[in-house]
Backbone as CSV, one residue per row, in Angstrom:
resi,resn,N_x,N_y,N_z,CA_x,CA_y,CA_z,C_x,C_y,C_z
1,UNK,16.609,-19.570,14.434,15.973,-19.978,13.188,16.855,-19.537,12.022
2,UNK,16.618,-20.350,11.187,17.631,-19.905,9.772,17.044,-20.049,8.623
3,UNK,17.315,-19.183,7.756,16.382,-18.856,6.679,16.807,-20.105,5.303
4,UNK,15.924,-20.650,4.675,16.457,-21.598,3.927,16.631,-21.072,2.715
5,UNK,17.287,-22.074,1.933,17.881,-21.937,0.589,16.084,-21.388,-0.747
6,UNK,14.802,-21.810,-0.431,13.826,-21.308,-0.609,13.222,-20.339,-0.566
7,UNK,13.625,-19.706,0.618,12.855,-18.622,1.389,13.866,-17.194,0.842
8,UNK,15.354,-18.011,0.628,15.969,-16.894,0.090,15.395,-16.530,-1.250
9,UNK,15.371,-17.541,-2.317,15.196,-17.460,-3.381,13.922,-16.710,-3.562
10,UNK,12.749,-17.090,-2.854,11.494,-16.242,-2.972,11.492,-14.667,-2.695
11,UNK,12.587,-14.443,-1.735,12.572,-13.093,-0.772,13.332,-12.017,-2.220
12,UNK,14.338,-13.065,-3.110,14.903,-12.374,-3.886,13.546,-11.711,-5.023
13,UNK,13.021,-12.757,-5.138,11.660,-12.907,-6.198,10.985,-11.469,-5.968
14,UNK,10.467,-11.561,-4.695,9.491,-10.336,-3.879,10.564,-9.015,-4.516
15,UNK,11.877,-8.912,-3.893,12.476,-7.871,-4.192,12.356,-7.037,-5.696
16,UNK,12.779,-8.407,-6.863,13.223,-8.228,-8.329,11.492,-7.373,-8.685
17,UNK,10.372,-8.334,-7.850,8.866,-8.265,-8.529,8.557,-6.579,-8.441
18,UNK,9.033,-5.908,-6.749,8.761,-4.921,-6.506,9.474,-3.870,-7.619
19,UNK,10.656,-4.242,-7.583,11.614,-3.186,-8.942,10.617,-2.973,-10.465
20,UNK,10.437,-4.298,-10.913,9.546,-4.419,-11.708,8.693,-3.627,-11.984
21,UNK,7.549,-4.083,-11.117,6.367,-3.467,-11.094,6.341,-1.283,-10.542
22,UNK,7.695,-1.089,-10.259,7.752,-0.093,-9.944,8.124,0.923,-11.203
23,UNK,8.678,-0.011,-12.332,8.966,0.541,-13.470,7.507,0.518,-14.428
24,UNK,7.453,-0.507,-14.077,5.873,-0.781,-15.176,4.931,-0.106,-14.756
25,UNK,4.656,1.024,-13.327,3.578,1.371,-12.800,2.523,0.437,-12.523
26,UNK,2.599,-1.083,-12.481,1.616,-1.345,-12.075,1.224,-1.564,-10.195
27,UNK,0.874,-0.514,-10.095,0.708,-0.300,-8.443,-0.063,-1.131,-7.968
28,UNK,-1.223,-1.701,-8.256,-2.154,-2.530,-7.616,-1.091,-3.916,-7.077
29,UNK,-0.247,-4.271,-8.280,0.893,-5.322,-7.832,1.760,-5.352,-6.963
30,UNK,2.051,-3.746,-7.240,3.441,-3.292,-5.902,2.800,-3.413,-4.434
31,UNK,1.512,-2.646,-4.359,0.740,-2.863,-3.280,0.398,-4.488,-2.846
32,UNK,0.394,-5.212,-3.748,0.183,-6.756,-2.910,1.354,-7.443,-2.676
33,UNK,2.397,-6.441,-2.710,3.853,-7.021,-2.369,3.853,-6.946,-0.847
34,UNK,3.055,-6.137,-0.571,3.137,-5.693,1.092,2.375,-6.105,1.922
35,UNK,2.225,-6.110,3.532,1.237,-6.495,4.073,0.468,-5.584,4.680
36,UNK,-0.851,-6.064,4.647,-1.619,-5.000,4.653,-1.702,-4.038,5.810
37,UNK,-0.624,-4.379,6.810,-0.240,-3.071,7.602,1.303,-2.728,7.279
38,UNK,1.720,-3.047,6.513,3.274,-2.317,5.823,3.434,-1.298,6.093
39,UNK,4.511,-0.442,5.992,4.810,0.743,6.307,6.388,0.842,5.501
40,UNK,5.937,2.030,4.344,7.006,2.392,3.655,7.357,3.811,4.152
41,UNK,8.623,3.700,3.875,9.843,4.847,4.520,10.374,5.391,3.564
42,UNK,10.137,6.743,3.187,11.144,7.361,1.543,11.916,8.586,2.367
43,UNK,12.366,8.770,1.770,13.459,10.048,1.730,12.214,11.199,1.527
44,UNK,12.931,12.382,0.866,12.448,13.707,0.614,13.770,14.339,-0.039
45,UNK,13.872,13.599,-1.402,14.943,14.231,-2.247,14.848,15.572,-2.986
46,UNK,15.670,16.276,-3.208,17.283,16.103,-2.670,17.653,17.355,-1.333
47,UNK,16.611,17.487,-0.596,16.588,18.163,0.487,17.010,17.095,1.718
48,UNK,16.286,15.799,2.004,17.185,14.816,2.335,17.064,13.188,1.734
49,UNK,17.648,12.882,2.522,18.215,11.762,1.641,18.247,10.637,2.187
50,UNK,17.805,10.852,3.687,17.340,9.496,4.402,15.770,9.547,4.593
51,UNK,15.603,7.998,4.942,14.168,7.946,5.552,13.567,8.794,6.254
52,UNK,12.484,9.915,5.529,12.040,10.634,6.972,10.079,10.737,6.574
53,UNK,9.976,10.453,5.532,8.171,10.063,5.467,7.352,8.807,5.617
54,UNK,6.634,8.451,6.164,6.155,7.516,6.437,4.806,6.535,5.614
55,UNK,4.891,5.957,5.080,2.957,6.095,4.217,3.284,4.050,4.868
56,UNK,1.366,3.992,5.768,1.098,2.735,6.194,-0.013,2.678,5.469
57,UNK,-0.280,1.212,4.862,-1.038,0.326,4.454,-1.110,0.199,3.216
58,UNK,-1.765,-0.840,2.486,-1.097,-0.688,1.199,-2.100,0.526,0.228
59,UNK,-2.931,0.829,0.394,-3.616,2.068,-0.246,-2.629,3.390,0.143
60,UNK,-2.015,3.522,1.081,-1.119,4.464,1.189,0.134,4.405,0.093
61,UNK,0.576,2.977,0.547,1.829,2.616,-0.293,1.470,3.150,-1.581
62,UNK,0.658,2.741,-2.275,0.100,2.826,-3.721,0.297,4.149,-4.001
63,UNK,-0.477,5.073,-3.387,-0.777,6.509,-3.484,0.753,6.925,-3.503
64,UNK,1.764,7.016,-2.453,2.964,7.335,-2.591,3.949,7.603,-4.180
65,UNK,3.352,6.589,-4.669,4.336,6.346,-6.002,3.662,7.538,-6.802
66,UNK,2.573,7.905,-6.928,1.913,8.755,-7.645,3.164,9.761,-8.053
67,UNK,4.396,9.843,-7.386,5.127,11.047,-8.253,5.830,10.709,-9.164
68,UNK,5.925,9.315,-9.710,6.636,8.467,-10.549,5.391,9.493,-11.993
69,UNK,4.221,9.830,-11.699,3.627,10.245,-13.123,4.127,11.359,-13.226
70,UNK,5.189,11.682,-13.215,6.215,12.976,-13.962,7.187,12.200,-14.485
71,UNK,7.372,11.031,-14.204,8.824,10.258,-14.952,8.523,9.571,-15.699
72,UNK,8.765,9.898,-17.297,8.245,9.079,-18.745,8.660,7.555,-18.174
73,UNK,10.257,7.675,-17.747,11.128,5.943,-17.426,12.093,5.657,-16.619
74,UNK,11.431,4.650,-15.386,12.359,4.452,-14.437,12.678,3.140,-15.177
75,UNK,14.005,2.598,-13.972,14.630,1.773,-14.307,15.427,1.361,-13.101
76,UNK,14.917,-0.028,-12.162,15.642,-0.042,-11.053,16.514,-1.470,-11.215
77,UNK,17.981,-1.026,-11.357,18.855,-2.044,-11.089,19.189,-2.697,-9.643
78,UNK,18.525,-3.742,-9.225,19.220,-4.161,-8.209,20.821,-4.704,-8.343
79,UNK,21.420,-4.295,-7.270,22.748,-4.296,-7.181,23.783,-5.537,-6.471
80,UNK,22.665,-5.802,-5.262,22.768,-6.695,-4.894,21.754,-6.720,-3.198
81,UNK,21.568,-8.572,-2.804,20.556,-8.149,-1.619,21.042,-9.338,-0.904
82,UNK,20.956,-9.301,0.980,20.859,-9.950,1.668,19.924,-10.139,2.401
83,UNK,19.776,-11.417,2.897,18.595,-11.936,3.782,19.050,-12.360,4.953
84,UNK,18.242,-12.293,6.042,18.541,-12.913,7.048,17.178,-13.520,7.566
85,UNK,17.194,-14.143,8.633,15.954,-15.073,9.431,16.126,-13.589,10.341
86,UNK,14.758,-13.772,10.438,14.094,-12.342,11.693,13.851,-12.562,12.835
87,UNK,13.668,-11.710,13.835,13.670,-11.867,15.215,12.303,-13.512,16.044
88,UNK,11.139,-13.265,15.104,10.123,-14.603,15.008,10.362,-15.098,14.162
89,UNK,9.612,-16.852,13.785,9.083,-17.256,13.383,8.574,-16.447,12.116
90,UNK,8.709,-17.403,11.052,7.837,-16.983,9.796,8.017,-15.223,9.381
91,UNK,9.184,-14.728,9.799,9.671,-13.408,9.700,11.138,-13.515,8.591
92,UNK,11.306,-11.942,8.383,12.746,-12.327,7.807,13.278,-10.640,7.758
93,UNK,14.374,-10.204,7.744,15.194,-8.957,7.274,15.946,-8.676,6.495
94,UNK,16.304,-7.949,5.161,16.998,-7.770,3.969,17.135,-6.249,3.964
95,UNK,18.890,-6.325,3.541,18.798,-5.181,3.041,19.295,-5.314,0.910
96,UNK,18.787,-4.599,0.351,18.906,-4.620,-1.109,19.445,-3.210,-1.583
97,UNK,20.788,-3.472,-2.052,21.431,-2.390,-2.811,20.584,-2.011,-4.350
98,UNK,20.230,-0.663,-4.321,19.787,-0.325,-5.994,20.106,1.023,-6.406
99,UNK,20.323,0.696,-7.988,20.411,1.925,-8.655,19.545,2.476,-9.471
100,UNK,18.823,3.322,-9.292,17.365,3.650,-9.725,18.083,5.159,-10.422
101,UNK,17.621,4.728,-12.015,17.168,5.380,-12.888,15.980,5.879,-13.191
102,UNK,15.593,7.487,-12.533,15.060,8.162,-13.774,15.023,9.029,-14.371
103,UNK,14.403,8.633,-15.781,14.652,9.466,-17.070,13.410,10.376,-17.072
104,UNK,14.066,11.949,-17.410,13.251,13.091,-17.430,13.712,14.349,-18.510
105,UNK,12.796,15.018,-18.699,14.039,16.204,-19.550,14.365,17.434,-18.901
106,UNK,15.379,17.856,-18.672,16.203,19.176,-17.892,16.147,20.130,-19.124
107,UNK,15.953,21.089,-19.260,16.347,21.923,-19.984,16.102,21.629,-21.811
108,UNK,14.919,20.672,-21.800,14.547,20.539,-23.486,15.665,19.416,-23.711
109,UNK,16.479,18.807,-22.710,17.185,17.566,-22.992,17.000,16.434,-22.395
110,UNK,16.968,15.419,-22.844,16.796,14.046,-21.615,17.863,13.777,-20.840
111,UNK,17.269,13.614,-19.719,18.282,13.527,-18.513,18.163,12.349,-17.899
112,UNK,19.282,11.785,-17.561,18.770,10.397,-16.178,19.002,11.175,-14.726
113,UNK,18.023,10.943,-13.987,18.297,11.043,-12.247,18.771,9.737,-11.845
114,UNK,20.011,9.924,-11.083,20.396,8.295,-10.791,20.609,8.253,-9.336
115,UNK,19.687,7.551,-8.372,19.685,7.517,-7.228,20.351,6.564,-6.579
116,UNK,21.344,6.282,-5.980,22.055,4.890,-5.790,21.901,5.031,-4.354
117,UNK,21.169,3.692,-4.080,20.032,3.472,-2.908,20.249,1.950,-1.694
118,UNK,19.681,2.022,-0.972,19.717,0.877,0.107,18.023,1.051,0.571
119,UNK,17.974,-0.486,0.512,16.439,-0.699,1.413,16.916,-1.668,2.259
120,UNK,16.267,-1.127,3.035,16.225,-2.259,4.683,14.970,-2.395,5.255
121,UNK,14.937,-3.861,4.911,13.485,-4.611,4.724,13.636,-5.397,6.043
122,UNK,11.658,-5.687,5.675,11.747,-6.417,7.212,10.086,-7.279,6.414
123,UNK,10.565,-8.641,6.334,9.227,-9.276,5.709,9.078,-10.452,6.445
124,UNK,7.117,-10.604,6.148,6.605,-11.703,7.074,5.841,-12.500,5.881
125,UNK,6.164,-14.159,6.570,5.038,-14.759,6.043,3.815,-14.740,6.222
126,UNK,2.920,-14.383,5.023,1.266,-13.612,5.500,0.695,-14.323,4.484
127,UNK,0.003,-15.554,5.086,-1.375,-16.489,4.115,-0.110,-17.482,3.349
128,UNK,1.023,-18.195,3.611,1.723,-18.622,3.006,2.706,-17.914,1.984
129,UNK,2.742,-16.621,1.737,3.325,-15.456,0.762,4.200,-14.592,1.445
130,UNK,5.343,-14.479,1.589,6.408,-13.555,1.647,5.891,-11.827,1.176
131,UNK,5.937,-11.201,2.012,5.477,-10.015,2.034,6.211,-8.830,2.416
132,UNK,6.060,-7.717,2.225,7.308,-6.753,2.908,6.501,-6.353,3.780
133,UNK,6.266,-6.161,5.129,6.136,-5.623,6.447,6.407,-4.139,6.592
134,UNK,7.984,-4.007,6.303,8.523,-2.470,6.778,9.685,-2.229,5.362
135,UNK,9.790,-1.206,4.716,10.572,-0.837,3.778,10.970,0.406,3.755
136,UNK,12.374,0.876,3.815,12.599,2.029,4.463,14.107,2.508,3.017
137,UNK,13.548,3.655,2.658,14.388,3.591,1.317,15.498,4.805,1.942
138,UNK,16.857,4.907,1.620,17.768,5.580,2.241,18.578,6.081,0.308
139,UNK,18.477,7.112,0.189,19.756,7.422,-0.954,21.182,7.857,-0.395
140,UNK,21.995,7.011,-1.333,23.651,7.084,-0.892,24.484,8.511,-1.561
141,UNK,23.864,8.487,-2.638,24.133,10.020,-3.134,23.186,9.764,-4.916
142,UNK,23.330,10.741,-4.759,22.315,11.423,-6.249,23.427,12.094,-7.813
143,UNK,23.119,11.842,-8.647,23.885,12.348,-9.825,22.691,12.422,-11.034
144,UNK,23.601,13.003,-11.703,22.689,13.365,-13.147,23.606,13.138,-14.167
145,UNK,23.123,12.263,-15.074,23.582,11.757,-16.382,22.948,12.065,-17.931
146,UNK,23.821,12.651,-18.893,22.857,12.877,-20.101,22.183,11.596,-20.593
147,UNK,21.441,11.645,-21.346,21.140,10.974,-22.022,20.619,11.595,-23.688
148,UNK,21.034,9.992,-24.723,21.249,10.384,-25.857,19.716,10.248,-26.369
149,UNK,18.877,9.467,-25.759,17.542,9.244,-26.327,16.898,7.942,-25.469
150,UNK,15.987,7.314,-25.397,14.884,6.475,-24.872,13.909,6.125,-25.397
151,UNK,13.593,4.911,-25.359,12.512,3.933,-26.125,11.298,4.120,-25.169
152,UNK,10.182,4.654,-25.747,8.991,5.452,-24.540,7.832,3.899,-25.262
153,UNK,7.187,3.548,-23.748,6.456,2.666,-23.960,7.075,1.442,-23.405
């Protein structure tokens, strides 16, 4: 099976929507990115740095982000993403390069945390809608950048 010129374009959509909505906090959205037995994969920074926690379903997913309410402003650049057709039918696998900014203050100064990242996705068609299934976030290495100021809101 081979993934069409559509299915790419949507899969990109799902990706850009999740970045999005991950900056905007709106979780109820991020959560309907997924299917409702999804299973997200994070790290445990900066102790490690690959996938090693697990949170299934999307009320889990949701709850997960909850540590984003210490970060006034993220900011996720996708870098770049591939798709492929998945092992079934109405399946698919991506991995998406990103550079995730966030902004915090260190020491009474604003700081960026800059996580430069890989997801390796695994999405199904669920009710006609492209969905993420399995999302497993890996950091490539971590840095810290000043910053001169930020537009809050």
């Amino acid at each position: 099976m081979t993934l069409g010129v559509v299915d790419r374009v949507v899969l990109g959509d799902l990706v850009a929507r999740y970045a999005l909505c991950t900056d905007r906090r709106r979780m109820d959205d991020l959560a309907d990115l997924f299917t409702e037995d999804a299973t997200l994969v994070l790290p445990d920074p900066p102790k490690e740095l690959a996938p090693v926690r697990a949170f299934t379903g999307r009320e889990e997913i949701a709850a997960s982000f909850s540590s984003l309410n210490d970060v006034p402003v993220t900011f996720h650049a996708l870098a770049g993403q591939v798709f492929d057709a998945g092992p079934r039918p109405d399946t698919a696998t991506g991995e998406v390069a990103c550079v995730a900014h966030h902004l915090t203050e260190r020491d009474g100064k604003p700081s960026d945390l800059v996580w430069h990242l890989r997801y390796t996705d695994a999405y199904r068609l669920d009710e006609g809608t492209w969905r993420i299934t399995r999302r497993e976030l890996a950091i490539d290495w971590i840095e810290t950048r000043p910053v001169r100021r930020w537009r809050v809101g």
